[in-house]
N, C-alpha and C positions, 0 to 999 in steps of 0.2 A: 189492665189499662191498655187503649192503643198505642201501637210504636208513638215516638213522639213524631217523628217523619210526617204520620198521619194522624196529628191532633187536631189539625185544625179541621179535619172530618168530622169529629164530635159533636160540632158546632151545628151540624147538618142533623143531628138526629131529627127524626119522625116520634110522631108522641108515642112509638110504642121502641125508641131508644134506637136502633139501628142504625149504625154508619152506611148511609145508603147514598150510592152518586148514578142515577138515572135507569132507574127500574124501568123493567117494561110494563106498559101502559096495560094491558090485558089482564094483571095478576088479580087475584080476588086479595079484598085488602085482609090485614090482619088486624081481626076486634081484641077485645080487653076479653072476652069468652074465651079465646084464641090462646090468649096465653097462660091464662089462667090455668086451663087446660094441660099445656108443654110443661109448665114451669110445677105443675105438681107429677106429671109424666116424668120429668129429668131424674137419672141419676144425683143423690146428694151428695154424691162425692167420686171422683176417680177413681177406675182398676190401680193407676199408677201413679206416684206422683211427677209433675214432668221435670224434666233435666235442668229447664232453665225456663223462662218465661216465654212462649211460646204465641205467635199471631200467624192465625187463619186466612187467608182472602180467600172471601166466599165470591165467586167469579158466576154471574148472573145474565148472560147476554143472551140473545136471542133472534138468531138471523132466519129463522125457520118457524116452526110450531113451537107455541107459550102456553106453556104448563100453568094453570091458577093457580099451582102449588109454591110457587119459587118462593114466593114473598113469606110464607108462613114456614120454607122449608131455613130460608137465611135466618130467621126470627129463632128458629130452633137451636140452629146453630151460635146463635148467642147466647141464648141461657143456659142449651149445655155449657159453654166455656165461664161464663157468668159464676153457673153457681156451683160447679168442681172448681172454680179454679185452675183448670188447665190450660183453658188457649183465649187468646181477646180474638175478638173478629173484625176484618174492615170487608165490608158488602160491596162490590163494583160489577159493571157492565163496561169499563171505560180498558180498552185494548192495552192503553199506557201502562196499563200494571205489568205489564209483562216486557216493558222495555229493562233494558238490564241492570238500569239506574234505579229500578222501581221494585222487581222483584225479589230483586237479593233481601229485601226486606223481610220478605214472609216464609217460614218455616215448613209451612205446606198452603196447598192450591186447592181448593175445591169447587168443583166443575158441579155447580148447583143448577140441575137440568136445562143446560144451554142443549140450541140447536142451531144448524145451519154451519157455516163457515165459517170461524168467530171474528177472523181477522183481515176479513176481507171484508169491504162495504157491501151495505148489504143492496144498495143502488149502484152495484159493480158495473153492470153494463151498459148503466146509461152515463160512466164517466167517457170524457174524451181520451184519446190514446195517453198524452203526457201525465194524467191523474191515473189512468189504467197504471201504468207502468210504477208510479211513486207507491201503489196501493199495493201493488205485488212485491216491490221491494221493502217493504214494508213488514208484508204475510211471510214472507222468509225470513227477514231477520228474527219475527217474533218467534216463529215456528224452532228455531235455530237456539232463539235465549232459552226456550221454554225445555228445549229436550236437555242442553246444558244442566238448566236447572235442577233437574230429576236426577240425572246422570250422575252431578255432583252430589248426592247426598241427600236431595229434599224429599217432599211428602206431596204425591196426588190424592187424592178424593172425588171420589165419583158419585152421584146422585141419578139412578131414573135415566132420564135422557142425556149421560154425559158420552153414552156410546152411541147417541143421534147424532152425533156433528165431528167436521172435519172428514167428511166421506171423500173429499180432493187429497187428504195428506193419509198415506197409507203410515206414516211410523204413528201415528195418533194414536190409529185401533191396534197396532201390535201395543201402546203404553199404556193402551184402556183393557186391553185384552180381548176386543173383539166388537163388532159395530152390530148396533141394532134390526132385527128381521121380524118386523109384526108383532103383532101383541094380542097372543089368541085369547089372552086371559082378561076379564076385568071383575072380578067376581069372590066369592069366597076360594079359595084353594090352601092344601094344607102344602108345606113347607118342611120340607128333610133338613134334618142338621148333618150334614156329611161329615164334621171332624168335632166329634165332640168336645175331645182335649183341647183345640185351639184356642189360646185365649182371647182370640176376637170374638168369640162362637157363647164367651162365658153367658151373656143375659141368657140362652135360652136352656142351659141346665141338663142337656142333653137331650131333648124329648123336639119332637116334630109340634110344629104349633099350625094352625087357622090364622090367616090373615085376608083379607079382603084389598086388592089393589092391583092395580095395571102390570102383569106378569110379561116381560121380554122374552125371546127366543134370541139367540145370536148369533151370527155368521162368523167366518171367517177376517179375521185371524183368531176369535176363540177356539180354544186348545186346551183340554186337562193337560195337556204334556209343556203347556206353558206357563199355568192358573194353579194355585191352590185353591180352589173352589170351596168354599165353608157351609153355603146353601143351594141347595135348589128342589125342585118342585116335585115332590112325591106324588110320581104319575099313578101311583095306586090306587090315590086316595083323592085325586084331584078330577074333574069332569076332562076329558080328552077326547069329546066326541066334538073336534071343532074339523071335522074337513078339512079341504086345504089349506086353510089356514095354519094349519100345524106344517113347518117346512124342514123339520128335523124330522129323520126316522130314527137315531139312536138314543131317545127319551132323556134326551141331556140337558135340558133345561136350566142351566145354573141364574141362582140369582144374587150372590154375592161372592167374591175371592177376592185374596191378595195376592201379590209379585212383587219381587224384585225388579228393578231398571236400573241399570250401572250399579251405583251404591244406594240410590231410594227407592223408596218404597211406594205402592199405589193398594189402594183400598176400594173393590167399586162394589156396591148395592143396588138393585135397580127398583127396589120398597123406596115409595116418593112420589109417586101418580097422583095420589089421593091425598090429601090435607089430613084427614083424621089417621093415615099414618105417624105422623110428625107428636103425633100425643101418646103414641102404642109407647110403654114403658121400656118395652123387651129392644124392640126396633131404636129405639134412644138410647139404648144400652151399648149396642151393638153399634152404633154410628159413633158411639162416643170413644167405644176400644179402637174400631177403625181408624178415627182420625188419630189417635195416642199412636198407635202403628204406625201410620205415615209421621208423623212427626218422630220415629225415633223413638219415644218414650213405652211404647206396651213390644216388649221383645217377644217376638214369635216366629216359627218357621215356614216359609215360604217357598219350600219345595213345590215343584206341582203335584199334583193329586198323584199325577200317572208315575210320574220318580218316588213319592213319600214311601213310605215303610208300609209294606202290606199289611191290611189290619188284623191278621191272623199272626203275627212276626210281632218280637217284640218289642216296647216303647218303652221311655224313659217316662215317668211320670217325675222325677226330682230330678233337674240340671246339673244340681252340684253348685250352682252362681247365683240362684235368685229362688224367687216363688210365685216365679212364672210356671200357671196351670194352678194354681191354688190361690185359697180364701182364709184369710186369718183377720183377727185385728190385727193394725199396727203394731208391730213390737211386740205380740206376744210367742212368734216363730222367726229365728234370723238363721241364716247359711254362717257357718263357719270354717271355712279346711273342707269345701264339699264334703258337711255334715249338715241336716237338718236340725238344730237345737229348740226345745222349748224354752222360752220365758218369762210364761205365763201370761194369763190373760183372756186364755180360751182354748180352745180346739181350734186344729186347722182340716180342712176338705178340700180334696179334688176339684176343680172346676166340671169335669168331666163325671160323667154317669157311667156305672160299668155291671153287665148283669152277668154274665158267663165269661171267666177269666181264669188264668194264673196269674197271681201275686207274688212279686219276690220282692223280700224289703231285708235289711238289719237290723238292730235297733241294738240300744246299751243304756240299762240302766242303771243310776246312781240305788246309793244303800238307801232301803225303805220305799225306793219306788214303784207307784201306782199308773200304769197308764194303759192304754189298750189300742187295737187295732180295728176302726170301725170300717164296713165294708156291705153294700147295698144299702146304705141309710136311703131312705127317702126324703126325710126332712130333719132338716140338718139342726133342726132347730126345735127336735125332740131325738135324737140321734138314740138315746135308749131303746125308745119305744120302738122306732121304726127300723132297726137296721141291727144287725148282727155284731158282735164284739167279741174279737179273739184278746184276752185279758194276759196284758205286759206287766209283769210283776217280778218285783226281788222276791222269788221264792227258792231259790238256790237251797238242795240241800232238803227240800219237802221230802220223808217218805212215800207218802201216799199224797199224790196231788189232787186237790178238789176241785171244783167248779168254778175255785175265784182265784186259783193258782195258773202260775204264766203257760198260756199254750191252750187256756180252757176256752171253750166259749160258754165265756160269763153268764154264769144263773142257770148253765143248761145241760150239759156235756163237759166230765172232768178229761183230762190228759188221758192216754194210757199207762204214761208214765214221766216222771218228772226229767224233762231234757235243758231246761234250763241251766244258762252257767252261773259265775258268781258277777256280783255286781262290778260294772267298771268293762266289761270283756264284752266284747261283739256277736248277739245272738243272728242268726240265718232263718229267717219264717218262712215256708214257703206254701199260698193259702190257692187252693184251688176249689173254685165256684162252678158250678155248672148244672143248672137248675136243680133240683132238688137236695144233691150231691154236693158235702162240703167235705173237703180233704186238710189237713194243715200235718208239715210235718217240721219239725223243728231241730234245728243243728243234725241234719241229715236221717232223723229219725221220724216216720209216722204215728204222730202222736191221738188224730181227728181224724173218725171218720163217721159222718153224722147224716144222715138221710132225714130233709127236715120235715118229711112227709109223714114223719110218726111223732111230730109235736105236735096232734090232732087237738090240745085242747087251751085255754087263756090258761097263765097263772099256775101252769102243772106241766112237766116234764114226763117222760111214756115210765121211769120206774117211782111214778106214783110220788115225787118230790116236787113240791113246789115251783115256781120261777117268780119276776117280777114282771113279768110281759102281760101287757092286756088282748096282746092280738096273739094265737098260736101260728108256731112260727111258717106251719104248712099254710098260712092264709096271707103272709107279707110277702108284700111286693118283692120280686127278684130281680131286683137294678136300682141304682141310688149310688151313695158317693161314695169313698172311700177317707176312712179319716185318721187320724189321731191324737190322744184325748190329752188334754191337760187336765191332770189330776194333782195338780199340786205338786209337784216331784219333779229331780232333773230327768231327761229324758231326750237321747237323741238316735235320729234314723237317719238311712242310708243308703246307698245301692238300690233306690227303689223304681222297680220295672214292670209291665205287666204286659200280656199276650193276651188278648180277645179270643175268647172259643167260638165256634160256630155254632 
């Protein structure tokens, strides 16, 4: 529901529902095709649940060059909130929202491809001097509420052209993270996910994608050393025969990050040129974690790129506080005493992809316990079939361990020897990946060491035994998630980190 502040906005919907007060005339309208379209694109449900009841103002003005897109991009931004349940929306163009009586209202701000100078008339120069000066004072006080507001705690959102405007107020583009420089692209190009792990980054799964849409270059104040960058444009794999037009030489093309400002947060994407982005599934995904970030509710890190943790160095894949970076059902994985505990209801996975790694984890199992450690899955949603399983089992005490005893990798390759403790007490895994080469050694002992390049065949193992795989394992994909299985059993981990190989 809208604040009540702004009920009596509702009254104003347009037949496709939006709290709208004075769009710009230029926008291409938004058909019942239109939404149709978004509202089977949208997320059905949030990464997070939010903190408290949370309202958007989607901030629509346009003192410069008008996007066709606005109208269908605010339209999106209501049935994301609509149909997660995480944020209501009020649509405005009207500068008052940002007086200080108005703004305290909304939890975050989204700068939905304005251009120009928002808060200055946009027939500036043909006022007389006494309207000059009330317009100016005016442009500072709002400029002044606005940086407050962030400072104090709130949420920015950036859209496409939110880093075209405000080219007169230099603290804008250090809170946008950098102002707009041409736009060589408008075409197909492919799209690098820079932080796999990030949980704003989750819709795209780790893997680089094709999108078709108006691509930004950015000037200064942009800075990895000030941005956590989460995308940008894989020059490898993208056309870059544009001449001068290209005004970067260090192929840095970012097109979406996060930052900090005082205690809030800012979220900018610049995927938004084009309308038929606003229906892309992955790009909805991604808009919807953004905005949960700025509003506080999706916790993630916001280092810049150039400070973050070298990606050869290693990361925490589990907090210790939450299950931020992973995907469960609800309530079938909760944090306890920075512990990961099962309780049932599924498997949980990585958000993040990982092909050539070291893994270090814990784990403790209850008496009878069955679980396991999945790792290159591909699809999470055949995790047998597709991905590798180092097998977590009460096997305490096996003479001769076999293939479905703890430390094995299930169905295929036994232990060397049983390293396993007894139930209740804290095992150490430590799984090393790196392309063909699987290492695992357990409570300080090398128990795996498996070259998958001699599972040459479906269904059969190299000493002539059986397996349950359809695919041999020299022919599966080498990157996918990492997981752990609910098998019916207690079960919990811990201390878990991992270092990317080259």
């Amino acid at each position: 529901m809208f604040h009540k502040r702004f009920r009596f906005w509702a009254m104003l919907l347009c037949c496709f529902g939006v709290a709208s007060i004075g769009f710009c005339a230029e926008q291409e309208a938004v058909t019942p095709e239109m939404i149709a379209k978004i509202t089977e694109a949208a997320p059905a449900s949030a990464q997070v649940s939010p903190m408290k009841p949370r309202t958007l103002l989607v901030f629509s003005l346009c003192n410069g060059f008008v996007h066709n897109a606005i109208a269908v991009g605010a339209k999106t931004l209501e049935i994301l909130g609509q149909k997660t349940g995480a944020f209501s929306v009020v649509v405005s163009d009207d500068i008052a929202m940002f007086e200080p009586e108005n703004i305290k209202q909304f939890d975050a701000i989204c700068f939905n491809n304005p251009t120009g100078e928002l808060f200055l008339p946009k027939d500036f120069d043909a006022l007389d001097e006494a309207q000059k000066q009330q317009a100016q004072e005016r442009d500072a006080r709002l400029k002044k509420t606005l940086l407050e507001y962030i400072r104090s705690g709130k949420g920015i959102v950036g859209i496409h052209a939110a880093t075209d405007a405000f080219y007169q107020w230099a603290e804008f583009g250090e809170l946008m993270g950098g102002y707009f420089n041409g736009h060589p692209w408008n075409e197909d190009v492919t799209v690098k996910v820079d932080d796999p792990l990030h949980p704003v980054n989750a819709a795209f799964d780790g893997k680089d994608f094709v999108i078709a849409d108006e691509i930004y270059q950015f000037k200064d104040p942009y800075s990895r050393d000030n941005l956590r960058v989460l995308l940008s444009l894989n020059t490898s794999l993208t056309n870059m025969d544009k001449g001068d037009a290209i005004r970067r030489n260090d192929n840095d093309f970012a097109v979406s990050w996060v930052r900090s400002y005082g205690e809030g947060r800012v979220f900018y994407c610049s995927l938004g040129h084009r309308k038929e982005v606003f229906w892309n599934p992955q790009i909805l995904k991604h808009y919807l974690d953004g905005i949960q970030y700025a509003f506080g509710d999706l916790k993630a890190d916001s280092t810049p790129s150039n400070r973050a943790t070298d990606k050869n160095e290693w990361r925490s894949l589990f907090n210790g506080k939450d299950l931020t970076g992973w995907q469960c059902k609800p309530g079938s994985w909760v944090v306890v005493d920075g512990v990961l505990e099962r309780r049932g209801g599924g498997d949980i996975w990585s958000v993040g992809r990982f092909g050539d790694f070291v893994l270090e984890l814990e784990f403790n199992v209850g008496k009878g316990t069955n679980s396991g450690v999945f790792f290159r899955t591909d699809n999470i949603a055949d995790c047998v079939q597709t991905g590798i399983e180092m097998q977590v089992l009460d096997s305490y005490g096996v003479e001769n361990p076999s293939k479905h005893d703890c430390g094995s990798i299930y169905d295929c390759l036994a232990p060397t020897k049983n390293m396993a403790r007894p139930a209740g007490e804290w095992n150490k895994a430590v799984i090393v990946a790196k392309d063909n080469k699987i290492e695992i050694d357990l409570n300080g002992e090398r128990i795996i060491d498996m070259d998958l390049n001699q599972w040459t065949e479906a269904n059969k193992n190299p000493d002539g035994s059986g397996n349950k795989f359809r695919i041999a394992y020299k022919d599966m994909v080498r990157d996918g998630h990492i997981g752990f299985q609910d098998h019916g059993n207690p079960v919990s981990y811990r201390n878990i980190r991992i270092r990317k190989l080259k």
